[in-house]
VODOZA-55060 format. One line per field, with one value per residue (C-alpha): x, y, z; residue number from 1; residue in one letter. Coordinates in Angstrom, 2 decimals, padded with zeros to 5 digits. Layout:
residues N
x X,...
y Y,...
z Z,...
num NUM,...
residu A,...
END
This chain:
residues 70
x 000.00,002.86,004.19,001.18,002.73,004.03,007.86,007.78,006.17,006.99,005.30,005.20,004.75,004.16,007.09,005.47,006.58,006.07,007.40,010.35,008.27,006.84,009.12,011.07,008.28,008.35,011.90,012.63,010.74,012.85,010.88,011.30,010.00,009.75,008.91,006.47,007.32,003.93,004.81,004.13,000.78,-000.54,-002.95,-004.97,-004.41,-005.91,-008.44,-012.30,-012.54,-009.85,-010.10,-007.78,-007.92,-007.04,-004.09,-002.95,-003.18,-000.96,001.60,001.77,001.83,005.08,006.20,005.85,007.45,010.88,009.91,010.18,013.09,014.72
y 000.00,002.33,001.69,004.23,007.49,009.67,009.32,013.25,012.37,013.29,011.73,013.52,010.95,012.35,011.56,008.49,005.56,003.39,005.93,004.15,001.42,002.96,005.38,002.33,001.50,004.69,005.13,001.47,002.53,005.67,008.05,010.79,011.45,013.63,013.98,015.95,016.83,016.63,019.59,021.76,019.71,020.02,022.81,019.27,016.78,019.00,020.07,018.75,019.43,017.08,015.68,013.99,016.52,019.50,017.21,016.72,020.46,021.29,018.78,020.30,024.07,022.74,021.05,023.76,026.20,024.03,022.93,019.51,017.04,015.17
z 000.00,000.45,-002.66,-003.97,-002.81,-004.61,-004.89,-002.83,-000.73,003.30,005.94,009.47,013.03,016.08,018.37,020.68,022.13,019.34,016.51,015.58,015.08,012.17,011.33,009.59,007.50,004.98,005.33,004.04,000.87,000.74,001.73,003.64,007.33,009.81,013.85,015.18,018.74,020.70,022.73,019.38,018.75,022.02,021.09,018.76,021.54,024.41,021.56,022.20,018.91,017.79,014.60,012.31,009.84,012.31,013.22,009.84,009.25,012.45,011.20,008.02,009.40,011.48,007.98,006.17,008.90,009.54,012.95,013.13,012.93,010.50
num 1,2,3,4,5,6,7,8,9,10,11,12,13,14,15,16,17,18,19,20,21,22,23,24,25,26,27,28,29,30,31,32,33,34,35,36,37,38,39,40,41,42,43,44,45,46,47,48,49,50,51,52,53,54,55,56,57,58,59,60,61,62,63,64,65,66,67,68,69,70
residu X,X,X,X,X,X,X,X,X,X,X,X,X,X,X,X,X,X,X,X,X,X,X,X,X,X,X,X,X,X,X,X,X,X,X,X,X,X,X,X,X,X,X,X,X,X,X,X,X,X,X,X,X,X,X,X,X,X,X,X,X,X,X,X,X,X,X,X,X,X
END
């Protein structure tokens, strides 16, 4: 199923216990990922509102603005 993403394609995790876990997955195919520290995505998780969406947009806001780690 990974094999369908595009070749640029980044994927962001959220830095938990069981990231590394599957951080390897993308990375084995070569692509490119980054961690999210939850500390900067705290504002979602505390959110009643949370949704998956919101979280996704957050991630990519943090993406897009250099603020996560390689």
């Amino acid at each position: 199923m990974i094999e369908r993403f595009d070749d640029h394609m980044i994927f962001v995790i959220e830095a938990t216990i069981r990231s590394m876990f599957i951080y390897r997955i993308p990375t084995v195919k070569g692509f490119e990922v980054k961690i999210a520290d939850p500390k900067a995505l705290v504002a979602i998780t505390r959110s009643k509102n949370k949704t998956e969406l919101k979280a996704n947009r957050c991630a990519f806001s943090l993406l897009q603005g250099g603020e996560l780690a390689p």
